[in-house]
C-alpha positions as CSV (number, residue, x, y, z in Angstrom):
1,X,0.0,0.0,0.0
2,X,1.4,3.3,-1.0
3,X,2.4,5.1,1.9
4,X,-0.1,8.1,1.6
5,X,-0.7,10.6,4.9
6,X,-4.0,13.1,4.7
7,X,-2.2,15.5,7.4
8,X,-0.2,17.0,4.6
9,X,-0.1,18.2,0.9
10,X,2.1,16.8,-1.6
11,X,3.9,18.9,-4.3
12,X,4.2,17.4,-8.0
13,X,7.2,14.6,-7.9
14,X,5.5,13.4,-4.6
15,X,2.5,13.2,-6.0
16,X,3.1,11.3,-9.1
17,X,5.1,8.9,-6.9
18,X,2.1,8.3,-5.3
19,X,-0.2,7.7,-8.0
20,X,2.2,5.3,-9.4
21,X,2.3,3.5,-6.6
22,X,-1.2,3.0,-6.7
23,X,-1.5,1.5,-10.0
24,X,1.4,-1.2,-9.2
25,X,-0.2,-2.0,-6.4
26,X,-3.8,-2.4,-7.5
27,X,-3.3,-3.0,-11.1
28,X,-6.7,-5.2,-11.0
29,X,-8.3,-1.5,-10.2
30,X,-6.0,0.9,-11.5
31,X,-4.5,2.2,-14.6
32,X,-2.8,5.6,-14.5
33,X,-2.2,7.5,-18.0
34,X,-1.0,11.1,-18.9
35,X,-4.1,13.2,-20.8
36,X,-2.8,16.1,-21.5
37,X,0.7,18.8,-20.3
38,X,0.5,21.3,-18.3
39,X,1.9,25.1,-19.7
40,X,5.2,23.9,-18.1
41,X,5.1,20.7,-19.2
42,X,4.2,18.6,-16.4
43,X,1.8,15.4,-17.0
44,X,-2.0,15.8,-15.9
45,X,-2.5,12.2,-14.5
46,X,-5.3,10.4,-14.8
47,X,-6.9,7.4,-12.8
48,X,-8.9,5.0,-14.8
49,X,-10.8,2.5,-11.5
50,X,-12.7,-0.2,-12.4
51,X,-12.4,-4.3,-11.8
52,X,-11.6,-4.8,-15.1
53,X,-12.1,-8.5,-14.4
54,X,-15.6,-7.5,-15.3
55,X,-15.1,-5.9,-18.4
56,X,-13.0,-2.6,-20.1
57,X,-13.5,1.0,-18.6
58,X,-15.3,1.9,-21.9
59,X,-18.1,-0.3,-21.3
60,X,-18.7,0.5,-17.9
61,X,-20.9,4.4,-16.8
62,X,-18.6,6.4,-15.6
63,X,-18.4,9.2,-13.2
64,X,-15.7,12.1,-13.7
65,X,-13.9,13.9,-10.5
66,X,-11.3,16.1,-11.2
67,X,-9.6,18.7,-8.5
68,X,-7.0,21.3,-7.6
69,X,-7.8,23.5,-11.2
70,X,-6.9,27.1,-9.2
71,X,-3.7,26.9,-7.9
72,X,-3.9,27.4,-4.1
73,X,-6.7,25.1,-3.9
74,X,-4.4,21.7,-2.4
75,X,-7.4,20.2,-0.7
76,X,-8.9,18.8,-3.9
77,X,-6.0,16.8,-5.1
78,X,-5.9,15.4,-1.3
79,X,-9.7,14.5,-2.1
80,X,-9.4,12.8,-5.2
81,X,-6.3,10.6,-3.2
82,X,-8.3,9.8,-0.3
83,X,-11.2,8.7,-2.8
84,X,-8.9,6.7,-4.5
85,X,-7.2,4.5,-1.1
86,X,-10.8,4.5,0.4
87,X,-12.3,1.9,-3.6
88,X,-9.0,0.2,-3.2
89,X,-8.8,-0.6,0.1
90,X,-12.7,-0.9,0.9
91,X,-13.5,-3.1,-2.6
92,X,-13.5,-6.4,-0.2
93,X,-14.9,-5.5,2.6
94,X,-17.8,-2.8,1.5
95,X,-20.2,-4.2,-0.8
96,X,-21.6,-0.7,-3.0
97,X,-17.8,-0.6,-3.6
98,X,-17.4,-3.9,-5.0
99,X,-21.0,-3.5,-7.0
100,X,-19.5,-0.1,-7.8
101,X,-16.1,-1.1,-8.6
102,X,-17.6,-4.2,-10.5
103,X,-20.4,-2.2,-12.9
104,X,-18.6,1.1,-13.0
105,X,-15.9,3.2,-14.0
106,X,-14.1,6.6,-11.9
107,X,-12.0,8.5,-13.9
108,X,-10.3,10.7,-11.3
109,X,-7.8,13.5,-12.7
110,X,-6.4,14.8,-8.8
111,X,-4.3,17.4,-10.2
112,X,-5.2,19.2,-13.0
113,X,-3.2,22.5,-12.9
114,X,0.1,21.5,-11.9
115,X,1.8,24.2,-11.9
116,X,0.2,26.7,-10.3
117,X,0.0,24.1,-7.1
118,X,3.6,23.8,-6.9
119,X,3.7,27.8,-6.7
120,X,1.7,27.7,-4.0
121,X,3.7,24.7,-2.5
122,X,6.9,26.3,-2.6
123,X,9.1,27.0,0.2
124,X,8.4,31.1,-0.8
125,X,5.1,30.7,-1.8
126,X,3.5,32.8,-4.9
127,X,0.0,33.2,-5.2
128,X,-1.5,33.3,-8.5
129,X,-5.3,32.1,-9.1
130,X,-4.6,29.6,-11.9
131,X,-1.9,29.0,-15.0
132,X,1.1,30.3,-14.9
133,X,1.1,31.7,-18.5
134,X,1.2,34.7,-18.6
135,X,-2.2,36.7,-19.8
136,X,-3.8,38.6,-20.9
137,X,-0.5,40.3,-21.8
138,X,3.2,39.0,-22.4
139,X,5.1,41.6,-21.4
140,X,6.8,42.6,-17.8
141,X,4.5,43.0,-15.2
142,X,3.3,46.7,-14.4
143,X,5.0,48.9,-11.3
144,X,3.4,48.5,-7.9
145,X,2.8,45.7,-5.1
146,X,3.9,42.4,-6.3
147,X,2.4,39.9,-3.4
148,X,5.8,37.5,-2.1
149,X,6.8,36.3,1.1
150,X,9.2,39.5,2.2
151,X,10.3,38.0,5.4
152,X,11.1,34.4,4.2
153,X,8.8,32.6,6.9
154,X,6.7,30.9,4.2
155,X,3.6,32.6,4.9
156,X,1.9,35.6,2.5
157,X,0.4,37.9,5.0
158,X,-1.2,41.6,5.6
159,X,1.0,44.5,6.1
160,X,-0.7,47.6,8.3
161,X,0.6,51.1,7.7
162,X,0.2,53.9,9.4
163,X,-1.2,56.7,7.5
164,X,-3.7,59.6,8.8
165,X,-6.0,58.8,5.7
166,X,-5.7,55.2,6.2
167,X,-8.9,53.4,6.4
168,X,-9.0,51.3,9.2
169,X,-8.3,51.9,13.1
170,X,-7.6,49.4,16.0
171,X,-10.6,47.8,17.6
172,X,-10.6,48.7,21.1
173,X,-12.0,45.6,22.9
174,X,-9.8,43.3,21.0
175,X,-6.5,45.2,19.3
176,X,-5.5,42.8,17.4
177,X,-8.4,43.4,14.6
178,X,-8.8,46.4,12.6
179,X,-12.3,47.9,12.3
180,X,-13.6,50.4,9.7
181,X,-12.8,53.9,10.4
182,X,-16.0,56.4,11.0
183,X,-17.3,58.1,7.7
184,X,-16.8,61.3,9.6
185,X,-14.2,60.1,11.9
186,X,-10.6,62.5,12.4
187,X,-7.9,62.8,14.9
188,X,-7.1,59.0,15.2
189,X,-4.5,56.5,14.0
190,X,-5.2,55.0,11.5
191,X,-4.0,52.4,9.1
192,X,-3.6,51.1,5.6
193,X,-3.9,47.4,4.9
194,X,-1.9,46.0,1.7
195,X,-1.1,42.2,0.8
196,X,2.3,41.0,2.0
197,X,4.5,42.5,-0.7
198,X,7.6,44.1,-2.4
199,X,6.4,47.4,-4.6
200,X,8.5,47.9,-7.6
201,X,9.5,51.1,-8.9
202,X,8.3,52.8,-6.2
203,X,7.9,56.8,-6.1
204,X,7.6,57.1,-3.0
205,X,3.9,58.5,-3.1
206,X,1.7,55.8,-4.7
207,X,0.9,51.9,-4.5
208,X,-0.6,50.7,-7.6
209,X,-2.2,47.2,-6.8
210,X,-1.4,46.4,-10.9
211,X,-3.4,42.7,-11.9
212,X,-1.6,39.3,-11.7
213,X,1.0,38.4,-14.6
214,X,-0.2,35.7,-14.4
215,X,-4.2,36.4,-15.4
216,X,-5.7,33.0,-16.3
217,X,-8.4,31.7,-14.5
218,X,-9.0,28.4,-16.2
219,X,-12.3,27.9,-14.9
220,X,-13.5,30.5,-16.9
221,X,-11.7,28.9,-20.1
222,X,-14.2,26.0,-20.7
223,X,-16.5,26.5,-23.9
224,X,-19.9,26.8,-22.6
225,X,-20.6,30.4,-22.1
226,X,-17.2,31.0,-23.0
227,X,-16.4,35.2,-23.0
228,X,-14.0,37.5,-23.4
229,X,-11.9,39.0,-21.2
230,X,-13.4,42.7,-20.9
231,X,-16.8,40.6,-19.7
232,X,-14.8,37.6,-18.1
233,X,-12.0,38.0,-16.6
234,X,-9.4,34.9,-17.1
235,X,-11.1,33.3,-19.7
236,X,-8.3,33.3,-22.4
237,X,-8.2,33.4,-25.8
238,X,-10.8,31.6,-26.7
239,X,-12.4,28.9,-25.7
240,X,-9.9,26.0,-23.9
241,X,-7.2,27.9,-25.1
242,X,-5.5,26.5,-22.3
243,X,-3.2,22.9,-22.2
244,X,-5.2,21.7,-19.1
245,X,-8.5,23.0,-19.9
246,X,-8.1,21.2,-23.5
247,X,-6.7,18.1,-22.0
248,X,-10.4,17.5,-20.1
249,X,-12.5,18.6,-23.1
250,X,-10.5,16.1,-24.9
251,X,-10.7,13.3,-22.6
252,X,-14.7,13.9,-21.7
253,X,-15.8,14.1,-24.8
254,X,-14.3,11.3,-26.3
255,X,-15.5,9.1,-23.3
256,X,-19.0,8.9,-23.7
257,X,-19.8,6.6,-20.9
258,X,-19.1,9.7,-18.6
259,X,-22.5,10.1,-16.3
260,X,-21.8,12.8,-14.0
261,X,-18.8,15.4,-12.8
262,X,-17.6,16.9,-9.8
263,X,-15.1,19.7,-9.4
264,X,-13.3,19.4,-6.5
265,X,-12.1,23.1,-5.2
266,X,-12.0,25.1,-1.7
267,X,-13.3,26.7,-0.4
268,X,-16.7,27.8,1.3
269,X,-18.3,24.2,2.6
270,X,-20.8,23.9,-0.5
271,X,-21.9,22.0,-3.1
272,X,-22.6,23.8,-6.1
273,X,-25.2,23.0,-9.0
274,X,-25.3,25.2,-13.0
275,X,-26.3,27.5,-13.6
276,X,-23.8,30.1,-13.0
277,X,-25.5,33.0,-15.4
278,X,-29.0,31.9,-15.3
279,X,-31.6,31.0,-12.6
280,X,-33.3,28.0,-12.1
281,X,-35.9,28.9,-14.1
282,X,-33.7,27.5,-17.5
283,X,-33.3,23.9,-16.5
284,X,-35.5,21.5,-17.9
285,X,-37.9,20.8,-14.6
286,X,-36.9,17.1,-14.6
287,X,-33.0,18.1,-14.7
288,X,-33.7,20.6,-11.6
289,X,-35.9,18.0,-10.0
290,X,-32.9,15.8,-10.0
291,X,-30.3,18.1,-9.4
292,X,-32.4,18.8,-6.3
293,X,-32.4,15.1,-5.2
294,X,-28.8,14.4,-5.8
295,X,-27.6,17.8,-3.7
296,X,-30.2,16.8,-0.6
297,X,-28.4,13.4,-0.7
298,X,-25.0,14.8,-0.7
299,X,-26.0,17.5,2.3
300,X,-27.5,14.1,4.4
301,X,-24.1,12.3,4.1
302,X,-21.5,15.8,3.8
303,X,-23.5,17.9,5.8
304,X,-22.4,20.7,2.9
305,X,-25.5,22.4,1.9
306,X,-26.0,22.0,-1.8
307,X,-27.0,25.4,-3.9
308,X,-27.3,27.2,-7.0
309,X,-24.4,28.9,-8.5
310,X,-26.9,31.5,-10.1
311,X,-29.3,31.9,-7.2
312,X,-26.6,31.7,-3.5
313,X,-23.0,32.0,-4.9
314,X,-22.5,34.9,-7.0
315,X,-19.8,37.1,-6.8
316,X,-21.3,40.2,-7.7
317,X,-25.0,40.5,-7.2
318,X,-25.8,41.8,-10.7
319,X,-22.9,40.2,-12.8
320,X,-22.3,36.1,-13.0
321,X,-19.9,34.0,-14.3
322,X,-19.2,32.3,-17.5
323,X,-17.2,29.2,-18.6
324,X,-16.9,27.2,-15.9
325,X,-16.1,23.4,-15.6
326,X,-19.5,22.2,-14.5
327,X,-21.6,24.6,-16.5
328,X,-20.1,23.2,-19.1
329,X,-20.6,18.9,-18.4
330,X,-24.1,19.7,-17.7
331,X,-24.9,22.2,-21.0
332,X,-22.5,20.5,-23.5
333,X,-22.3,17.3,-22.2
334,X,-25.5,16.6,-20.9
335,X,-24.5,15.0,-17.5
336,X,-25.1,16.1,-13.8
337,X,-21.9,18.2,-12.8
338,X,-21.4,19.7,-9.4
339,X,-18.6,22.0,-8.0
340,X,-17.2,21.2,-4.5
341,X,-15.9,23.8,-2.0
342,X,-14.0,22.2,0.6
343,X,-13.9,23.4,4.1
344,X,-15.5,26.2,5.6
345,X,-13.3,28.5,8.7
346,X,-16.9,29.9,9.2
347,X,-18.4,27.1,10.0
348,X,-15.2,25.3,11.9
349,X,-15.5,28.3,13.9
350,X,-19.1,27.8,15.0
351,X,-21.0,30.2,12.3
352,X,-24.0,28.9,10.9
353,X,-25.7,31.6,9.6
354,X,-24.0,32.9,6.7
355,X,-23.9,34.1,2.8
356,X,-21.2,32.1,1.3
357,X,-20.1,35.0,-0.5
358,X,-22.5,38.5,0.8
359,X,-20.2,37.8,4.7
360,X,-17.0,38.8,2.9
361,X,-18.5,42.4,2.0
362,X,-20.1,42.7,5.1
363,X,-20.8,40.6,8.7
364,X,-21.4,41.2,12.1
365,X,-18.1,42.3,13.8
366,X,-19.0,39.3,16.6
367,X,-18.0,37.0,13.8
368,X,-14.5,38.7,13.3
369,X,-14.5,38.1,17.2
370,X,-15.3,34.1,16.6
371,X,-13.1,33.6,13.8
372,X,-10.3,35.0,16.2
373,X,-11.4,32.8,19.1
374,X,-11.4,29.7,16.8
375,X,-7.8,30.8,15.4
376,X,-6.8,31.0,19.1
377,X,-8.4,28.3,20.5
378,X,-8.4,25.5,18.0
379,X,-5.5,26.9,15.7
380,X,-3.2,27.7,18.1
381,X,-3.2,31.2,17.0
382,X,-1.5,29.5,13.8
383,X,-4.3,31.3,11.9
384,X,-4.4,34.8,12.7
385,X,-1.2,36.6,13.4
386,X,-0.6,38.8,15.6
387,X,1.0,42.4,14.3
388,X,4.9,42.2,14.5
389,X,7.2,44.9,13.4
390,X,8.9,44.6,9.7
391,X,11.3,47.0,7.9
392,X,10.2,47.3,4.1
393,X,12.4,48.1,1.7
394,X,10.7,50.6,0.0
395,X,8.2,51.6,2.7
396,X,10.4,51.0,5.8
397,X,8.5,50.5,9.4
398,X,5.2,48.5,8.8
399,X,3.9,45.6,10.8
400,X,3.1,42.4,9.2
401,X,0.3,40.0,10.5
402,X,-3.7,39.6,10.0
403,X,-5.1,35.9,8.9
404,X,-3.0,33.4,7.3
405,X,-5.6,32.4,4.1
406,X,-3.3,29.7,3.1
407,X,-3.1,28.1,6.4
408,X,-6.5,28.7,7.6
409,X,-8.5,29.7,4.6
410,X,-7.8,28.5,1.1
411,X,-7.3,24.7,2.7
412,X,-7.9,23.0,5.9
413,X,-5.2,23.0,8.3
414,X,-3.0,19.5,7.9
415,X,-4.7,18.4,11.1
416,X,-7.9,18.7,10.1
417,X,-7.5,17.4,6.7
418,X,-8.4,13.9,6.6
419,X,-11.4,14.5,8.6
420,X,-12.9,17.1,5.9
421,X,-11.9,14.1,3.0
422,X,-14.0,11.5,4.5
423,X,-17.0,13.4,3.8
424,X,-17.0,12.9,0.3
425,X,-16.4,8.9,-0.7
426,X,-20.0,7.9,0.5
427,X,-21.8,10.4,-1.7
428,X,-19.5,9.9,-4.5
429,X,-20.0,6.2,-4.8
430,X,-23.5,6.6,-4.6
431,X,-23.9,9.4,-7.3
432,X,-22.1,6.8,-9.7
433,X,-24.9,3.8,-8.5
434,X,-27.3,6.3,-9.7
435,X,-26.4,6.1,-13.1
436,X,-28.0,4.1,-15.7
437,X,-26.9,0.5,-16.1
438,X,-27.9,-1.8,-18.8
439,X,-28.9,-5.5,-18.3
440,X,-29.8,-8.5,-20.0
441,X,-33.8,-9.4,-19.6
442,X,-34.4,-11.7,-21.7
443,X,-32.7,-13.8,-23.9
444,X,-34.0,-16.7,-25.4
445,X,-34.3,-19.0,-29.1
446,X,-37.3,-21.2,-30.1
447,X,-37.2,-23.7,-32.6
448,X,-39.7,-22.8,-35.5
449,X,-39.5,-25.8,-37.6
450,X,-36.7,-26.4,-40.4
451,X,-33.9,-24.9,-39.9
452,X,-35.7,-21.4,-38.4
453,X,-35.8,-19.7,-34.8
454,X,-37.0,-17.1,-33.5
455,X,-34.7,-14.8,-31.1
456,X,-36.0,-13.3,-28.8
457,X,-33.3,-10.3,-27.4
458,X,-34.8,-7.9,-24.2
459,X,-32.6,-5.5,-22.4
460,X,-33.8,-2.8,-19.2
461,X,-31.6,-0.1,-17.4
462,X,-31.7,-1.1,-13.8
463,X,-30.2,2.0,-13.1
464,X,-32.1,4.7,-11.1
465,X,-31.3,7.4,-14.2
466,X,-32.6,6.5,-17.3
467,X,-30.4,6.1,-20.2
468,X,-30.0,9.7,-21.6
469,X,-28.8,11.2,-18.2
470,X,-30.7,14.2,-18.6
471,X,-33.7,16.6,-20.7
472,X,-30.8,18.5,-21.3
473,X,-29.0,15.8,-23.8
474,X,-32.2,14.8,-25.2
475,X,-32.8,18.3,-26.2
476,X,-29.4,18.6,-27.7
477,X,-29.3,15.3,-29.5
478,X,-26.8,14.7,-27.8
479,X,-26.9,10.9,-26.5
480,X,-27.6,7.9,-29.3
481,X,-30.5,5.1,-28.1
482,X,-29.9,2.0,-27.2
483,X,-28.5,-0.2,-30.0
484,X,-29.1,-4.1,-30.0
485,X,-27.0,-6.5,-32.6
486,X,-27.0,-10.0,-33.6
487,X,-24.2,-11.4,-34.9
488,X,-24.8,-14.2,-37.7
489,X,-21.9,-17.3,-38.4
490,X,-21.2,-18.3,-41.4
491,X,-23.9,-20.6,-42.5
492,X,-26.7,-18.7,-41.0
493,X,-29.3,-15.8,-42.4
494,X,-31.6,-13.4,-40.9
495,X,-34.9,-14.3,-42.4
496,X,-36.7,-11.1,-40.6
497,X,-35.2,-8.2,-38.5
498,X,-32.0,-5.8,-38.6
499,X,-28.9,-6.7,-37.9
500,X,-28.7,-4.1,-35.4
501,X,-31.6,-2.1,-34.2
502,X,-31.6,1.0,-32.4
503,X,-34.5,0.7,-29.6
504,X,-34.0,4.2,-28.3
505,X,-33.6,5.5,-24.9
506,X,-34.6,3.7,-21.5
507,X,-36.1,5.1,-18.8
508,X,-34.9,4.9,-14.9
509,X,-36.7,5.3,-11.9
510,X,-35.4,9.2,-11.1
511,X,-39.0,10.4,-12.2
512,X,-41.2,9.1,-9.8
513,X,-43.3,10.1,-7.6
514,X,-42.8,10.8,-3.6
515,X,-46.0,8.0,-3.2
516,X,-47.6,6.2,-5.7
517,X,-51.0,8.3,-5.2
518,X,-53.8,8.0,-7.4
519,X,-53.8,6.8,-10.9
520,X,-50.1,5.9,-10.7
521,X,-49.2,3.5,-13.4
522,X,-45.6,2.1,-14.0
523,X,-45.0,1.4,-18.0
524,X,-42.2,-0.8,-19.0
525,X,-40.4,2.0,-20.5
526,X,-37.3,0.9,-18.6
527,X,-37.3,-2.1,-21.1
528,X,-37.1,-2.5,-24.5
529,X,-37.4,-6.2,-27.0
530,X,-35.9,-7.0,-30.0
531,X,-36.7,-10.0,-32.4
532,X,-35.2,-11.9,-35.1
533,X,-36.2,-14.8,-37.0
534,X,-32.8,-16.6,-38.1
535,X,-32.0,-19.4,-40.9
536,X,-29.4,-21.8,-38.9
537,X,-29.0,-25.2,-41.1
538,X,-27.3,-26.8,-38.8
539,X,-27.6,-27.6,-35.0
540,X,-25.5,-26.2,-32.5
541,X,-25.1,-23.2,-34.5
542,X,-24.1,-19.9,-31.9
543,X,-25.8,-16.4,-31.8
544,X,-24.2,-13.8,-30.3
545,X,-26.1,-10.9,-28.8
546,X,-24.8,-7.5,-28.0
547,X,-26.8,-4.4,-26.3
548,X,-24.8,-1.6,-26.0
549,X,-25.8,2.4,-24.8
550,X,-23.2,4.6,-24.5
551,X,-23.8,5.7,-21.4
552,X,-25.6,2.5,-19.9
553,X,-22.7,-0.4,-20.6
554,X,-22.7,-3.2,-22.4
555,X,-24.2,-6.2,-22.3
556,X,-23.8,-9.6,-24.0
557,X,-24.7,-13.4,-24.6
558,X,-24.2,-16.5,-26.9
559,X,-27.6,-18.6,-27.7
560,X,-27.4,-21.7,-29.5
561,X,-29.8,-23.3,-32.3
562,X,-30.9,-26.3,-31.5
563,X,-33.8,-28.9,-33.3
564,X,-36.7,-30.7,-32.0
565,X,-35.5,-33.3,-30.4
């Protein structure tokens, strides 16, 4: 067994070892592949799980999970590792894993940007929000604060400055925190806040707070809703313009069998649902139904509340955002797609009653007061910092201190890791039950007379989604039907039938009612029959049957003629 520990985060070598490990160890489960380079170069790994005693990855409904896409998020790659050990390890002794593991297929891709993890993983940490290619220009970054590590400690903090026009002042009752000065307010100290930083080119007077270099935000860079940058910020080019963002449009939609998605990110202690520019009011009603049941299952077992993007989790209250990962699976691909935030401090510390996004424009100054007691108290003071002197080079005597966001913020604290991970396998291995699953009903042959027999070929998804996934991929066509085949020796003719005939789609059971009130009536629309009539001159002559869906499995069988006897 790999030697894996969920108290830490591993940068890019030590995480490939790990994955390697893996798949020499559990080769029955596991095959690891490269899909795609990162802008650097690095290799995006991919986990393929699946007994493939039981048949190849293709054949099998899949579910996606992918993780770590913005480069300070570390948590999700942690995620799709502790996923990974907990099928491997719990396929013998947990029987929805082994029916999983059996009849399924994960594809889990733990680290898709490489390289802006190992920039946040580095002994002097750099914070960038995605790629490191630079965008939206080439050139040298522009004069003013360039946010790095000035002291060398490893940590990215706040520097306070005094300045009479500053806008912040020291709380009274607890000094440590900064409140908002008066509107009207004179004749105090006061301070101004900046990121942890060196300022280049400095005049002395002003402290231009220039964008990032490095500008991508490659959740912005996937096609559906794609923009440009003067109305989406990050979103490249064009449309996955970006190595990474490519290597999953490539690899998704040449996979077909894929079911569902989930983006693993941090943070906030959600689960979020498309649309991100639209309300509710745009999904087909069975797809929001759905959606609905699948997020109230994953809040029973996570305890994560499970929201619209559009509706609970929008950055600014009158703009939205376009391009992103799961908008995308769900519009283009036609599959239930989710996004995961990780950990929430709020909630760690004991606040309940919050707007994921509203609390960091405004919130009660008792929850500054909790958030401290929690960094105190549970943290070790590890998470908030108190003030310390520092001489700046260009802005000599400031104090540096204020939350450490990587530490306490961006990921769970090492300690508290593992514990935030085992939320997730549970709902995960039950959102992939819930796909569709094709299986063999029937299958029988009857002697006619002569040399004739009639074939008799019926299939049903037992899965709890029916075939297609969603309204969404049956409005866009996107999803063939069901296609059954017989395949003839030599010797043998179809007298009446196709060769292969495409029965359409088959429902599941997602559409049903809460209670079977009224005039409730269950068709067989789950099932579908095919039948031949074959010319086999001699006995013992071998049919084989195939029923295939993309997105169901396949399913097979070998039926023999045989005479009166």
């Amino acid at each position: 067994m790999p030697e894996v520990r969920f108290d830490k985060y591993y940068r890019y070598a030590d995480l490939t070892e790990i994955v390697r490990a893996y798949a020499r160890e559990f080769p029955q489960f596991l095959r690891l592949q490269s899909i795609g380079k990162s802008y650097e170069g690095r290799d995006i790994w991919l986990l393929t799980v699946t007994n493939f005693a039981t048949g190849d990855d293709v054949d099998k409904p899949a579910l996606w999970i992918d993780g770590n896409i913005h480069a300070t998020e570390l948590a999700p790659s942690s995620a799709c590792l502790y996923l990974l050990q907990t099928l491997v390890t719990g396929y013998g002794t947990q029987p929805e894993i082994a029916r999983c593991l059996d009849t399924r297929v994960f594809y889990i891709c733990p680290r898709v940007n490489p390289d802006g993890a190992e920039l946040a993983l580095a002994n002097k940490p750099k914070f960038i929000r995605s790629s490191t290619r630079p965008y939206p220009h080439q050139g040298e970054r522009e004069d003013g604060l360039v946010m790095t590590d000035m002291d060398g400690d490893g940590r990215i903090l706040q520097m306070r400055i005094l300045d009479p026009n500053g806008a912040w002042k020291v709380c009274p009752t607890e000094p440590r925190l900064l409140i908002p000065r008066e509107p009207t307010e004179t004749g105090g100290q006061y301070y101004r806040i900046l990121p942890e930083g060196e300022i280049e080119n400095y005049n002395g007077i002003q402290i231009d707070i220039p964008p990032p270099k490095e500008g991508l935000d490659l959740n912005r860079n996937f096609p559906s809703g794609w923009r440009q940058e003067q109305e989406q910020m990050g979103a490249g080019p064009y449309p996955a313009s970006e190595a990474e963002v490519r290597s999953l449009v490539d690899f998704i939609t040449s996979h077909l069998n894929i079911t569902g998605a989930i983006a693993f990110h941090t943070f906030s202690g959600v689960i979020l649902r498309p649309y991100s520019h639209q309300s509710d009011d745009e999904l087909p009603t069975k797809d929001l139904r759905v959606y609905q049941r699948i997020g109230d299952k994953a809040t029973e077992i996570t305890q994560y509340p499970a929201v619209s993007v559009f509706h609970e989790f929008r950055y600014d209250p009158k703009d939205f955002i376009t391009g992103a990962f799961d908008d995308w699976a769900y519009e283009h691909q036609g599959v239930f797609a989710w996004t995961v935030e990780i950990w929430s401090p709020q909630r760690q510390a004991g606040i309940k009653e919050y707007k994921f996004i509203d609390w960091y424009r405004e919130h009660p100054f008792e929850d500054d007061l909790t958030m401290l007691r929690w960094s105190d108290e549970v943290l070790g003071g590890k998470g908030y910092i108190d003030w310390y002197p520092f001489e700046h080079p260009q802005l000599g005597q400031v104090e540096l201190g204020g939350w450490d966001a990587m530490y306490a913020w961006s990921n769970p604290p090492p300690q508290f890791l593992e514990k935030e991970l085992a939320r997730f396998p549970e709902w995960l291995v039950w959102h992939l039950l819930i796909s569709p699953q094709l299986e063999i009903y029937e299958a029988s042959i009857s002697h006619l007379g002569g040399s004739n027999y009639r074939i008799r070929f019926a299939v049903q998804n037992t899965g709890w989604l029916p075939t297609y996934v969603t309204e969404r991929a049956m409005d866009k066509k996107l999803v063939r039907g069901c296609l059954c085949a017989i395949e003839l020796p030599e010797g043998a003719k179809l007298v009446t039938g196709k060769l292969r005939e495409d029965v359409g789609q088959l429902e599941g059971r997602a559409y049903q009612p809460s209670a079977p009130l009224r005039r409730q009536a269950d068709s067989t629309s789950d099932r579908a029959l095919v039948e031949w009539v074959v010319y086999a001159p001699d006995d013992g002559t071998v049919f084989k049957l195939t029923a295939r869906h993309d997105r169901a499995g396949v399913v097979n069988c070998q039926l023999s003629a045989i005479g009166d006897q």
